[in-house]
mmJSON file of the N, C-alpha and C atoms, coordinates in Angstrom:
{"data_MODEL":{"atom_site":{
"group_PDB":["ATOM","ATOM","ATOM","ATOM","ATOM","ATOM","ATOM","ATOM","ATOM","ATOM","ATOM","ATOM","ATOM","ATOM","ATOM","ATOM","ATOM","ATOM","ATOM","ATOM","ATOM","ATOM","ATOM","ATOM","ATOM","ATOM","ATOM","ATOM","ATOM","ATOM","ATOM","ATOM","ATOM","ATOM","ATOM","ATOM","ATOM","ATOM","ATOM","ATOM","ATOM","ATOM","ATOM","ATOM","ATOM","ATOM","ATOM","ATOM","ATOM","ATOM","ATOM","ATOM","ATOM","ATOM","ATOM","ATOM","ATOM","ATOM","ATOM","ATOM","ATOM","ATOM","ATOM","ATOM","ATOM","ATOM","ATOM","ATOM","ATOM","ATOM","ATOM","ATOM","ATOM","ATOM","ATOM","ATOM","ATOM","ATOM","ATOM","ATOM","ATOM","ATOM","ATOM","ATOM","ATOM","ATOM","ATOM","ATOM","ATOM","ATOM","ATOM","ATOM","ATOM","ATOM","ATOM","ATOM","ATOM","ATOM","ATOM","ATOM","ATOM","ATOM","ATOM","ATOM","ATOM","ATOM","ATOM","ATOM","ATOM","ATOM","ATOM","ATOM","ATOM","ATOM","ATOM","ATOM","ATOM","ATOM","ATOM","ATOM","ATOM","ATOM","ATOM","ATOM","ATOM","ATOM","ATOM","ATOM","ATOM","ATOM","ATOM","ATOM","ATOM","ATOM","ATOM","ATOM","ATOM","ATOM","ATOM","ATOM","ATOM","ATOM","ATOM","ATOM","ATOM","ATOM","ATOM","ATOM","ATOM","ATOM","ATOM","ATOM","ATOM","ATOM","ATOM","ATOM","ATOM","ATOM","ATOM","ATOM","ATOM","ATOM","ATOM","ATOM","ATOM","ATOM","ATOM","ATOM","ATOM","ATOM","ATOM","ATOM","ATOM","ATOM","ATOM","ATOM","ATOM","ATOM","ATOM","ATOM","ATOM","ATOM","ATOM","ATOM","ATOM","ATOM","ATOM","ATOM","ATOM","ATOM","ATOM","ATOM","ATOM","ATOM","ATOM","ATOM","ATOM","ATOM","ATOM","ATOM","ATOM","ATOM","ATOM","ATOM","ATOM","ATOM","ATOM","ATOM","ATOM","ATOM","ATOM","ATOM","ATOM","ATOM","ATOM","ATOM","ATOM","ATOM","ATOM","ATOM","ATOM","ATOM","ATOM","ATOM","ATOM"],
"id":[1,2,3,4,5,6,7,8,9,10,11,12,13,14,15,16,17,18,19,20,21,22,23,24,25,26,27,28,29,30,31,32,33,34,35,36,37,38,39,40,41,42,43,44,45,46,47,48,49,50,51,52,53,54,55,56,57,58,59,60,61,62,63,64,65,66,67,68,69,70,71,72,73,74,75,76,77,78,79,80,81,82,83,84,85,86,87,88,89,90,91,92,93,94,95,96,97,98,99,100,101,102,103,104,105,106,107,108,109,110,111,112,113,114,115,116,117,118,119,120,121,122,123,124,125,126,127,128,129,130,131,132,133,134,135,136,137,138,139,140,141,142,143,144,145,146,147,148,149,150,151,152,153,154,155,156,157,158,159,160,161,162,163,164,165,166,167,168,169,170,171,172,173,174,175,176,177,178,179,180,181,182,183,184,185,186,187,188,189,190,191,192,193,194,195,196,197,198,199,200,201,202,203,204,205,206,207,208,209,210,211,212,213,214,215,216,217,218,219,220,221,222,223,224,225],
"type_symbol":["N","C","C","N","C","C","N","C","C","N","C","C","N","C","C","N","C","C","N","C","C","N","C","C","N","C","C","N","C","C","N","C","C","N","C","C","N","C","C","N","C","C","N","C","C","N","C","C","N","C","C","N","C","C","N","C","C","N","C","C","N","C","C","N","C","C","N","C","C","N","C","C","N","C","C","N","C","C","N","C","C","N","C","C","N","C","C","N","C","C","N","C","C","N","C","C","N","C","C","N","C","C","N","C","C","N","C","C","N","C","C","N","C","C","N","C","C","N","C","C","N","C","C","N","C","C","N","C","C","N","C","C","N","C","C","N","C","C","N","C","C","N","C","C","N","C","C","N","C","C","N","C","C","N","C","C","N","C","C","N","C","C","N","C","C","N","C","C","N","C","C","N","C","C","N","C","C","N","C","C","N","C","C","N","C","C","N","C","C","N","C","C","N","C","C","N","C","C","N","C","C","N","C","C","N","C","C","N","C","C","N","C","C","N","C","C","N","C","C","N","C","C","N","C","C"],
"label_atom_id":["N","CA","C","N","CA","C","N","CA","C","N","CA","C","N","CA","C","N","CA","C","N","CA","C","N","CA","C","N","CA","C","N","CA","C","N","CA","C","N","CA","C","N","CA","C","N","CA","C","N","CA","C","N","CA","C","N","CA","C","N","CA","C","N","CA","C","N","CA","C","N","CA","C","N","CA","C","N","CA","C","N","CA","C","N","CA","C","N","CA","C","N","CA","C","N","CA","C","N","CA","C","N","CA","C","N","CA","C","N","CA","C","N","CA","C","N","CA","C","N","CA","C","N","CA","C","N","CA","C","N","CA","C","N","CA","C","N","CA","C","N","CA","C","N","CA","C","N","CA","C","N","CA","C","N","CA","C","N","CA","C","N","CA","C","N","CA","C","N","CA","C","N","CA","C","N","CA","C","N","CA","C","N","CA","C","N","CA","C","N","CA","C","N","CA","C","N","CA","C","N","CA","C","N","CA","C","N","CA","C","N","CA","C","N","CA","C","N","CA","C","N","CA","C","N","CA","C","N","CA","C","N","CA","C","N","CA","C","N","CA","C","N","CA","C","N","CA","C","N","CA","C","N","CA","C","N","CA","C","N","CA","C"],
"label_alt_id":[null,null,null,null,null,null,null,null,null,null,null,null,null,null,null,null,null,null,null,null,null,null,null,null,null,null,null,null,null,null,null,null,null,null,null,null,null,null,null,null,null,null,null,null,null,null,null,null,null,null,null,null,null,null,null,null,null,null,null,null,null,null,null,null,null,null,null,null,null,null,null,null,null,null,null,null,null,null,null,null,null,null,null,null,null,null,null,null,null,null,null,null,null,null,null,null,null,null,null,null,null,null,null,null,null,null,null,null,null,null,null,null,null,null,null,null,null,null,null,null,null,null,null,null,null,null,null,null,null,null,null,null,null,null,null,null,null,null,null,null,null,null,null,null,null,null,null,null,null,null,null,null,null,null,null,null,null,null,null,null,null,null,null,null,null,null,null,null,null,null,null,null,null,null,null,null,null,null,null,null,null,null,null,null,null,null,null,null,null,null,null,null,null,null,null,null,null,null,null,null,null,null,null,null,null,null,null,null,null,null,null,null,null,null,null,null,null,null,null,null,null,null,null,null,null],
"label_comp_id":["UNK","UNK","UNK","UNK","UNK","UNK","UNK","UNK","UNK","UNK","UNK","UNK","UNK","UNK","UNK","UNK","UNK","UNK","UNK","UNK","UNK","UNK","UNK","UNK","UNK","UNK","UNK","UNK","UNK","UNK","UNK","UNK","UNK","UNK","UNK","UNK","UNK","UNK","UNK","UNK","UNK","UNK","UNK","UNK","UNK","UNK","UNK","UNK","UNK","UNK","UNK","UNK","UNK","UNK","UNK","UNK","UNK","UNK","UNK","UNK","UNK","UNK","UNK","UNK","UNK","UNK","UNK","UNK","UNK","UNK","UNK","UNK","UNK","UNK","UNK","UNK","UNK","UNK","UNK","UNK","UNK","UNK","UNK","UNK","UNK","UNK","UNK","UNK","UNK","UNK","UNK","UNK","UNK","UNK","UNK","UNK","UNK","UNK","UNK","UNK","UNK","UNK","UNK","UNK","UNK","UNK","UNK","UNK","UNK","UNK","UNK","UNK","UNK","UNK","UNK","UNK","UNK","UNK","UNK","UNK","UNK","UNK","UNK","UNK","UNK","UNK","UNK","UNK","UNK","UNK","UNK","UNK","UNK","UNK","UNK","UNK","UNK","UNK","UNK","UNK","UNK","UNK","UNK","UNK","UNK","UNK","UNK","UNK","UNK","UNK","UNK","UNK","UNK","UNK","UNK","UNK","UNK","UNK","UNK","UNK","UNK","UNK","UNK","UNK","UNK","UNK","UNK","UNK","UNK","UNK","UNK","UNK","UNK","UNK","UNK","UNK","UNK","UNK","UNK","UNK","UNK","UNK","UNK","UNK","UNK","UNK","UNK","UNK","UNK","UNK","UNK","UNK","UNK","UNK","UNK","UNK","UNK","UNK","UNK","UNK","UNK","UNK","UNK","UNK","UNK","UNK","UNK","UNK","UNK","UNK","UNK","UNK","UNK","UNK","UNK","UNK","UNK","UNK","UNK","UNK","UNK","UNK","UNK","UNK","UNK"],
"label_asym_id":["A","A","A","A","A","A","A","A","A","A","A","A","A","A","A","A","A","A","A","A","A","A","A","A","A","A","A","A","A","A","A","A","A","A","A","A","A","A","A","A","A","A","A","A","A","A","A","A","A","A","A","A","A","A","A","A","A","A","A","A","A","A","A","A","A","A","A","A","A","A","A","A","A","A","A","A","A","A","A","A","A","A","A","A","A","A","A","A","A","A","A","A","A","A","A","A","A","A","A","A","A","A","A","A","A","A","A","A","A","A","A","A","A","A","A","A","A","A","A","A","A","A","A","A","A","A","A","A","A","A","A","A","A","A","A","A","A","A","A","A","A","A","A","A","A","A","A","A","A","A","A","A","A","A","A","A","A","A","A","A","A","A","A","A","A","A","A","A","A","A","A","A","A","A","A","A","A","A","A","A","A","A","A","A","A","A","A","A","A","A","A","A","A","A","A","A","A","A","A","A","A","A","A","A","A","A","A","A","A","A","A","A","A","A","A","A","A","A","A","A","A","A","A","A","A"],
"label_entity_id":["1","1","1","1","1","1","1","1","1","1","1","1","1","1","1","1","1","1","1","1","1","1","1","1","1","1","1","1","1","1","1","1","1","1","1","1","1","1","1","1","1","1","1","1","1","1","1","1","1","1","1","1","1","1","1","1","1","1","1","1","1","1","1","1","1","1","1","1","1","1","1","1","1","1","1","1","1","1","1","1","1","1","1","1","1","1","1","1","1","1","1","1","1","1","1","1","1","1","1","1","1","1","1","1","1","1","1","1","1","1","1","1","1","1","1","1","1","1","1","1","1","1","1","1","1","1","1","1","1","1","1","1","1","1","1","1","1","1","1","1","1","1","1","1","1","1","1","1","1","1","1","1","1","1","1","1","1","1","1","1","1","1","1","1","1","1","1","1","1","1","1","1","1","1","1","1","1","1","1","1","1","1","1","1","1","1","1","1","1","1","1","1","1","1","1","1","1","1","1","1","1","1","1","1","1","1","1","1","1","1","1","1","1","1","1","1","1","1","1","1","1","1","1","1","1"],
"label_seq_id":[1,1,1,2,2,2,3,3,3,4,4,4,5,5,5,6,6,6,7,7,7,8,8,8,9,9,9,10,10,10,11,11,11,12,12,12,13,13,13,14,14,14,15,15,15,16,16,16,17,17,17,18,18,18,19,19,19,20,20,20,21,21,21,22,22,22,23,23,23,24,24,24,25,25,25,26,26,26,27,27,27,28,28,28,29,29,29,30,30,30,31,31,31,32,32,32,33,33,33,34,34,34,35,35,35,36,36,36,37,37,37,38,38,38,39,39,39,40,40,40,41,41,41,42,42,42,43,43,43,44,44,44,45,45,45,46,46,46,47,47,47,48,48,48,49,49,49,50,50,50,51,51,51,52,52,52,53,53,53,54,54,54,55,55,55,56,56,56,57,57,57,58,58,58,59,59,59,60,60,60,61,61,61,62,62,62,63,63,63,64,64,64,65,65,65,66,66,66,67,67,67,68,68,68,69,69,69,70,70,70,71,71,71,72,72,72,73,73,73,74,74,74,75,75,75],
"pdbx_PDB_ins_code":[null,null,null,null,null,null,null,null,null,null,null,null,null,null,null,null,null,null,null,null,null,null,null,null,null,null,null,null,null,null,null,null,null,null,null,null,null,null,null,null,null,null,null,null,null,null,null,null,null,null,null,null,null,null,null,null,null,null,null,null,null,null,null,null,null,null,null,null,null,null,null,null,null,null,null,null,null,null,null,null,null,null,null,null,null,null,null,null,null,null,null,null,null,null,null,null,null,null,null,null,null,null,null,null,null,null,null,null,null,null,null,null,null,null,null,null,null,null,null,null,null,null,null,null,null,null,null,null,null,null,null,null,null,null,null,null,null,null,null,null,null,null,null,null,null,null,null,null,null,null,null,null,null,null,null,null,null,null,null,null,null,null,null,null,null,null,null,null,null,null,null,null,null,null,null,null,null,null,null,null,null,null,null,null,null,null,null,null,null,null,null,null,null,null,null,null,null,null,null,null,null,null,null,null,null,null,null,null,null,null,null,null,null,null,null,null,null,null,null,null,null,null,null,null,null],
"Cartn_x":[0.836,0.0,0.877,0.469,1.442,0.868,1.905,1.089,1.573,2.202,2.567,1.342,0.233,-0.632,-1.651,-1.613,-1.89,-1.269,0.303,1.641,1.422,0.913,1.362,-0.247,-1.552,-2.763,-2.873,-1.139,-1.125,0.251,0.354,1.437,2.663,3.046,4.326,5.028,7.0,6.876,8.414,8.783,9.835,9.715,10.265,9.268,10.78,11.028,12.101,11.986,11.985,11.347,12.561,12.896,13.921,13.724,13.974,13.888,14.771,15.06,16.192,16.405,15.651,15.885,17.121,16.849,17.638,18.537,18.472,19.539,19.32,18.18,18.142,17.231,18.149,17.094,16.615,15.422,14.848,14.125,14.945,14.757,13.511,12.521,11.658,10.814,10.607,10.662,9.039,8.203,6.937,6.613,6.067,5.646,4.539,3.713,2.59,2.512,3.489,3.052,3.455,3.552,3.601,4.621,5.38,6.791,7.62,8.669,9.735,11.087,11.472,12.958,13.851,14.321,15.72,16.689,16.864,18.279,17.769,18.775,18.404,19.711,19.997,21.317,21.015,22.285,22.412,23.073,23.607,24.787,25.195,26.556,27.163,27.454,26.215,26.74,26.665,27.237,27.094,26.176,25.337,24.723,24.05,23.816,23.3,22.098,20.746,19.567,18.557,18.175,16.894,15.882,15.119,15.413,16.667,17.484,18.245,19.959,20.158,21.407,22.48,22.3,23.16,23.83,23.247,23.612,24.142,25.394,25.708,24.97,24.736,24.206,24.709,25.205,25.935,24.821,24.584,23.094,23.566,24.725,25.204,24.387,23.711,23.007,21.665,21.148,20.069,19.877,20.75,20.886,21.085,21.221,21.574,23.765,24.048,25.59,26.392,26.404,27.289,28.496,29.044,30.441,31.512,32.76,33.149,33.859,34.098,34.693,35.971,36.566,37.865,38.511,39.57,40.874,40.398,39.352,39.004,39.283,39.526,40.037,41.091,41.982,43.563,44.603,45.465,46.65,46.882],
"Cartn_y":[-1.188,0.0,1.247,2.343,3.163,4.46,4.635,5.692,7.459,7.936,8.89,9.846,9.563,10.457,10.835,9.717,10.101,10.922,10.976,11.592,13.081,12.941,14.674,15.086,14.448,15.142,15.638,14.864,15.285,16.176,16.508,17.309,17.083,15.827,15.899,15.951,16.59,17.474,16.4,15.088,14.19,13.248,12.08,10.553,10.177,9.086,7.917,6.557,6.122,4.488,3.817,2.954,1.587,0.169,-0.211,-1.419,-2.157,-3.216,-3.522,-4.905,-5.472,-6.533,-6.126,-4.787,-3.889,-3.465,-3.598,-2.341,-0.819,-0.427,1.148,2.144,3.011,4.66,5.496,5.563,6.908,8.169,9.151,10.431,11.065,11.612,12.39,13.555,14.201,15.7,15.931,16.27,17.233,18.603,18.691,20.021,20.434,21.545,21.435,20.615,20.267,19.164,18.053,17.62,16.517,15.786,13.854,14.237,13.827,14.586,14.371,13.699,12.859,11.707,13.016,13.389,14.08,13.239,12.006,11.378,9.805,9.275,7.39,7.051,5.901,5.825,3.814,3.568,1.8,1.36,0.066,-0.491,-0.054,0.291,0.708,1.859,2.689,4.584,5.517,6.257,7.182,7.933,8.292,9.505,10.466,11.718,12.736,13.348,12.62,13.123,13.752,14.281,15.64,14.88,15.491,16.979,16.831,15.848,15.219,15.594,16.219,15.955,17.13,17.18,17.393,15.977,15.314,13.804,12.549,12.322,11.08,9.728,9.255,7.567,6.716,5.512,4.664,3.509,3.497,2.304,1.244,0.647,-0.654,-0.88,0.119,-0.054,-0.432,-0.022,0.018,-1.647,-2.377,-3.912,-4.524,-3.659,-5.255,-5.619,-4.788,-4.583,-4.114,-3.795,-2.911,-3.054,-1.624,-1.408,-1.463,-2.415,-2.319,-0.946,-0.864,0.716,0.791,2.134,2.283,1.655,0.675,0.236,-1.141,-1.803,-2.971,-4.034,-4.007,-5.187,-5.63,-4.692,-5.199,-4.625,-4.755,-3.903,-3.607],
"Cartn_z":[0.0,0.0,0.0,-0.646,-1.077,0.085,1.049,1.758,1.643,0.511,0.433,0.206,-0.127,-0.717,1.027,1.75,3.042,3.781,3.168,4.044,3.722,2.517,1.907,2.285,2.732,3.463,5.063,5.635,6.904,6.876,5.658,6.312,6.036,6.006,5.569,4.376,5.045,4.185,2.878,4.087,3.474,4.188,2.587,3.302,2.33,3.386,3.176,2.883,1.652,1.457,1.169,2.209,2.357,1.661,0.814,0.512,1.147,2.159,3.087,1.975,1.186,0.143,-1.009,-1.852,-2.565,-1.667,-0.322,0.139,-0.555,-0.607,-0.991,-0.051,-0.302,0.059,-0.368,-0.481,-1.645,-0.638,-1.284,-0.387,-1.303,-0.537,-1.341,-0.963,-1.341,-0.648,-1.925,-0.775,-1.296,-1.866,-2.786,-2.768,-3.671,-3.909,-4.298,-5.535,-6.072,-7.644,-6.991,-5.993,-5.47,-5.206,-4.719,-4.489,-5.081,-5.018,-5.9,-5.153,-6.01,-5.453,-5.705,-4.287,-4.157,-4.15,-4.106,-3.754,-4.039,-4.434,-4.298,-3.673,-2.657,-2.176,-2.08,-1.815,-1.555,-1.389,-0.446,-0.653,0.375,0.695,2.118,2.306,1.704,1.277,2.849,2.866,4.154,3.415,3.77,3.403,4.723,3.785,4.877,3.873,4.134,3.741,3.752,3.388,3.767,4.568,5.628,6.327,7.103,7.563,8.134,7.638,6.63,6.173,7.156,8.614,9.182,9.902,9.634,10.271,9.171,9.452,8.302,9.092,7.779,7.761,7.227,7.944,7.851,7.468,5.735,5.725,6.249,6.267,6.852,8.506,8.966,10.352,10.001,8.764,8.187,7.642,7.34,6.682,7.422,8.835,9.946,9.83,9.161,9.062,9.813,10.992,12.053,11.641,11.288,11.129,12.502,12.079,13.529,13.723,14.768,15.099,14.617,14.669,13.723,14.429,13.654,14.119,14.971,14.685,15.53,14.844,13.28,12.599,12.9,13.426,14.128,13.608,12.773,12.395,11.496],
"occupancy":[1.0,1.0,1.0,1.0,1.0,1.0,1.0,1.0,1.0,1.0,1.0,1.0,1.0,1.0,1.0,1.0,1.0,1.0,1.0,1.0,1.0,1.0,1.0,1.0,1.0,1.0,1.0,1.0,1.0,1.0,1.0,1.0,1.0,1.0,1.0,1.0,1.0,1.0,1.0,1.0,1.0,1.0,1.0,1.0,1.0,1.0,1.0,1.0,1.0,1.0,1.0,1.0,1.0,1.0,1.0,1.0,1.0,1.0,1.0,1.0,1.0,1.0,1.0,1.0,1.0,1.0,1.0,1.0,1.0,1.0,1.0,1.0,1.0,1.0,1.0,1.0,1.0,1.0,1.0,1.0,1.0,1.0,1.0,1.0,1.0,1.0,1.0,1.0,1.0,1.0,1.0,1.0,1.0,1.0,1.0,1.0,1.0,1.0,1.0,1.0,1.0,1.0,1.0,1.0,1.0,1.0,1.0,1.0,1.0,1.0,1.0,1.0,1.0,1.0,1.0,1.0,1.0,1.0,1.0,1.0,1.0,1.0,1.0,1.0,1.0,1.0,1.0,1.0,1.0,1.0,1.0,1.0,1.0,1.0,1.0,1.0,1.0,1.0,1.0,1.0,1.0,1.0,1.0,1.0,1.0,1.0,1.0,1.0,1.0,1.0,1.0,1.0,1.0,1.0,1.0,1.0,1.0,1.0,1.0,1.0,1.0,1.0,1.0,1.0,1.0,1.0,1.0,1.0,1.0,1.0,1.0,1.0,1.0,1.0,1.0,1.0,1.0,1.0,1.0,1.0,1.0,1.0,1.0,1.0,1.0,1.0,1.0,1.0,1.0,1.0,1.0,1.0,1.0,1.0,1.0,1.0,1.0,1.0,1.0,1.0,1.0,1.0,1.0,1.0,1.0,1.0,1.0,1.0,1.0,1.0,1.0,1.0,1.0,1.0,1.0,1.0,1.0,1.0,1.0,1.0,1.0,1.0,1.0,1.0,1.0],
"B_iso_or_equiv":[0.0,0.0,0.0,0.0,0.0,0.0,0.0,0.0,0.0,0.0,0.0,0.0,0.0,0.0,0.0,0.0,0.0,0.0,0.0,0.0,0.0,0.0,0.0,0.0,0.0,0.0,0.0,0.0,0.0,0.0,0.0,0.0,0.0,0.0,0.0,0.0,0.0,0.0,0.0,0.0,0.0,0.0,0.0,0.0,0.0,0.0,0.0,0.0,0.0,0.0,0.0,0.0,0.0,0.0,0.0,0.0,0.0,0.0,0.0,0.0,0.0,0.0,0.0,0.0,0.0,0.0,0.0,0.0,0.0,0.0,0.0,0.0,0.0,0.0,0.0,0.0,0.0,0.0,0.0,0.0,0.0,0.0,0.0,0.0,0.0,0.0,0.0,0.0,0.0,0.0,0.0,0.0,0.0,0.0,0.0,0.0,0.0,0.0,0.0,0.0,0.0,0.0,0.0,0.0,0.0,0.0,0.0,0.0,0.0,0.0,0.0,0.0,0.0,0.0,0.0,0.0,0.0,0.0,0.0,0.0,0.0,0.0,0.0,0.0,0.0,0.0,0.0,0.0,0.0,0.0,0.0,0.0,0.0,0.0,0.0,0.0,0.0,0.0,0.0,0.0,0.0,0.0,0.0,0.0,0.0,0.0,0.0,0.0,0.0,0.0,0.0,0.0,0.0,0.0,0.0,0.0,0.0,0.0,0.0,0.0,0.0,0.0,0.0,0.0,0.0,0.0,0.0,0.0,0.0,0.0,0.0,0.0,0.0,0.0,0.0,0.0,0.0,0.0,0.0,0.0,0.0,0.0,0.0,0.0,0.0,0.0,0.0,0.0,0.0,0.0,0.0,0.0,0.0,0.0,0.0,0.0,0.0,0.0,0.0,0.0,0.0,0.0,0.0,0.0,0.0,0.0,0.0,0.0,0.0,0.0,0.0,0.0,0.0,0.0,0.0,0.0,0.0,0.0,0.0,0.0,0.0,0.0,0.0,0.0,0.0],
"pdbx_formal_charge":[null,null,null,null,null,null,null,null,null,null,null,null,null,null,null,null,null,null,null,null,null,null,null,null,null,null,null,null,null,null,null,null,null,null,null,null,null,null,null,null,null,null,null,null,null,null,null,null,null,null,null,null,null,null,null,null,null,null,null,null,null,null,null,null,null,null,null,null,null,null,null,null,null,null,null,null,null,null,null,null,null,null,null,null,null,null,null,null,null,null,null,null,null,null,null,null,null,null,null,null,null,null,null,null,null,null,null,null,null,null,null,null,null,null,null,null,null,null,null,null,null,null,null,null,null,null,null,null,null,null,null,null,null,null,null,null,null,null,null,null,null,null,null,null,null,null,null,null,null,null,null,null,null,null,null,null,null,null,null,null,null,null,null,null,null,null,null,null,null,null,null,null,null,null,null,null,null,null,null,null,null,null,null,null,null,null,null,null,null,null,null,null,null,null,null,null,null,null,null,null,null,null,null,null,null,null,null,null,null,null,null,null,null,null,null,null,null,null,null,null,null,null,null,null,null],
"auth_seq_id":[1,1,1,2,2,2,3,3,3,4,4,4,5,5,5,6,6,6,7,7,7,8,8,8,9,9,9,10,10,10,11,11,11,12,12,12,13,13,13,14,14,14,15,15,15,16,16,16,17,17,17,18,18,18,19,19,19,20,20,20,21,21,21,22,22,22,23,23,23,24,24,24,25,25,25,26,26,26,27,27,27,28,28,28,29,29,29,30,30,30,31,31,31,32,32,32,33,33,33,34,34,34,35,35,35,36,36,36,37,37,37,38,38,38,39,39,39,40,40,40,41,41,41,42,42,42,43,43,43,44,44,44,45,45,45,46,46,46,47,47,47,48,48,48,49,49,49,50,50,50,51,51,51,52,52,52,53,53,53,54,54,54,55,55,55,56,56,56,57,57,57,58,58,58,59,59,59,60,60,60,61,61,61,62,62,62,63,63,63,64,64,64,65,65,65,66,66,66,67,67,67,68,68,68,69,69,69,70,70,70,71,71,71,72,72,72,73,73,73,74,74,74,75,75,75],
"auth_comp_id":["UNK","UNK","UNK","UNK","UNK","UNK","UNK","UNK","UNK","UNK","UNK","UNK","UNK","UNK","UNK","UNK","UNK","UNK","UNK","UNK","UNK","UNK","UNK","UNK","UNK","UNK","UNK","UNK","UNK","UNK","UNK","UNK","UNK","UNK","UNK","UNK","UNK","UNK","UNK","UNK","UNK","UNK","UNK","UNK","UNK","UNK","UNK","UNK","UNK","UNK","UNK","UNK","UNK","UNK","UNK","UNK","UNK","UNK","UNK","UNK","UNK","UNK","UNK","UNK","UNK","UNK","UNK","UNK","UNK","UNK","UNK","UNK","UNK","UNK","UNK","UNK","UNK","UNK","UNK","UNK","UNK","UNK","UNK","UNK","UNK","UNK","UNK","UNK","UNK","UNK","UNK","UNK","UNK","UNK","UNK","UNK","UNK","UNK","UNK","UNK","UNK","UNK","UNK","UNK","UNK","UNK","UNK","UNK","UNK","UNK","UNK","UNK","UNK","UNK","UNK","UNK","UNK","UNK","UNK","UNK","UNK","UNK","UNK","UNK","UNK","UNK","UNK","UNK","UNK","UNK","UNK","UNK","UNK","UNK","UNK","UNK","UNK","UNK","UNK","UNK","UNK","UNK","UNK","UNK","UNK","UNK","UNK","UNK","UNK","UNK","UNK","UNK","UNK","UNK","UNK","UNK","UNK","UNK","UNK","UNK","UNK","UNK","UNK","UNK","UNK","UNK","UNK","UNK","UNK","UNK","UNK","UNK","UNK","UNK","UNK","UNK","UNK","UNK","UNK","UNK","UNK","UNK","UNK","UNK","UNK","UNK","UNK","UNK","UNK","UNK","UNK","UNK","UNK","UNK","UNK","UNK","UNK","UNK","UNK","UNK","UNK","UNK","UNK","UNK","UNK","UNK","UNK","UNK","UNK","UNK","UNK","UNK","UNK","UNK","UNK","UNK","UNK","UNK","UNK","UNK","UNK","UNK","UNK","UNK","UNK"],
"auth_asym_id":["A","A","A","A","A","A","A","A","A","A","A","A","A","A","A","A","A","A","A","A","A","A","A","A","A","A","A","A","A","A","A","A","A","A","A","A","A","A","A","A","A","A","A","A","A","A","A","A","A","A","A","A","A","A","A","A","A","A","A","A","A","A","A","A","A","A","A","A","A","A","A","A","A","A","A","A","A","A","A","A","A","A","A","A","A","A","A","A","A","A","A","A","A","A","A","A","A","A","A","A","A","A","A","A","A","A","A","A","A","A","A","A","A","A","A","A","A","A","A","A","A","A","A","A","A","A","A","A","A","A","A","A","A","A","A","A","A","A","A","A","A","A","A","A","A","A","A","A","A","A","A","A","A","A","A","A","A","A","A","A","A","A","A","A","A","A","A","A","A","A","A","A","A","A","A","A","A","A","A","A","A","A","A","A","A","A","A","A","A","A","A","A","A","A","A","A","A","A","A","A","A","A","A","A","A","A","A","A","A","A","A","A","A","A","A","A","A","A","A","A","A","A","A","A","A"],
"auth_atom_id":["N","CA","C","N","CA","C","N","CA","C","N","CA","C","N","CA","C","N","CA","C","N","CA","C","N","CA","C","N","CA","C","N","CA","C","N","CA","C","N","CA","C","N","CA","C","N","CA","C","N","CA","C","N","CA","C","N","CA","C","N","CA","C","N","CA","C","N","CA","C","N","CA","C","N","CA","C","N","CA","C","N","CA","C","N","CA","C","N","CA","C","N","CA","C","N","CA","C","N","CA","C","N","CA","C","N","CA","C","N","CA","C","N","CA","C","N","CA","C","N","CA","C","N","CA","C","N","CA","C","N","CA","C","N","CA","C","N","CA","C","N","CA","C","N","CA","C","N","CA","C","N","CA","C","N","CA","C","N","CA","C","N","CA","C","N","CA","C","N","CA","C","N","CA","C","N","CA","C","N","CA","C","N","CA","C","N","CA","C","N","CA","C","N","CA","C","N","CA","C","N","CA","C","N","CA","C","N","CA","C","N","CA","C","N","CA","C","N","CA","C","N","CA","C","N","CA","C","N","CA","C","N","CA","C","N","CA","C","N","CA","C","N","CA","C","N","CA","C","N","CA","C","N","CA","C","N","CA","C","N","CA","C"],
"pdbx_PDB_model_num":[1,1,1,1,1,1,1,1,1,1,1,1,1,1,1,1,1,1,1,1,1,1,1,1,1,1,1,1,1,1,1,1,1,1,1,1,1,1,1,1,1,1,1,1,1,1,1,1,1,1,1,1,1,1,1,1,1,1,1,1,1,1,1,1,1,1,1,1,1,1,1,1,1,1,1,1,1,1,1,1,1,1,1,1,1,1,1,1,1,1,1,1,1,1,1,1,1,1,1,1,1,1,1,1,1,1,1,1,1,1,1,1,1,1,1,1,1,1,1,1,1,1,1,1,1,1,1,1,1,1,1,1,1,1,1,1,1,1,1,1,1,1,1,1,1,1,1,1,1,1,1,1,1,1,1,1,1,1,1,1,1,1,1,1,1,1,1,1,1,1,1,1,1,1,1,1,1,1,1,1,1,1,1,1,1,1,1,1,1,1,1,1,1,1,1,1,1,1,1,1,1,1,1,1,1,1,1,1,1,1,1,1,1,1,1,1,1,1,1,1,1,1,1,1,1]
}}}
């Protein structure tokens, strides 16, 4: 069921659809002609996405991938 057309009657103003099968992110941003894909991302991308793009994203958290912390592989 496609719920963007409910999203944009309450208001909102950016909707994020994950396919965790694809590994993808589709950024999409509203406006009176309705919404438009600002960004597509996948795979192990950092990204920093609207309204959000003061914050990097590590999708590898998003797939169930936890990156180990720097320097934990060993030498």
């Amino acid at each position: 069921m496609n719920k963007l057309p409910a999203y944009a009657r309450a208001g909102v103003a950016h909707a994020w659809l994950l396919n965790p099968e694809a590994r993808t992110l589709e950024v999409l941003h509203r406006s009176d002609q309705g919404w438009t894909l600002v960004a597509a991302h996948g795979g192990d991308e950092l990204v920093r996405g609207e309204p959000f793009d003061a914050v990097e994203l590590d999708l590898r958290f998003l797939w169930g991938e936890v990156p180990s912390p720097a320097g934990a592989d060993g030498p």
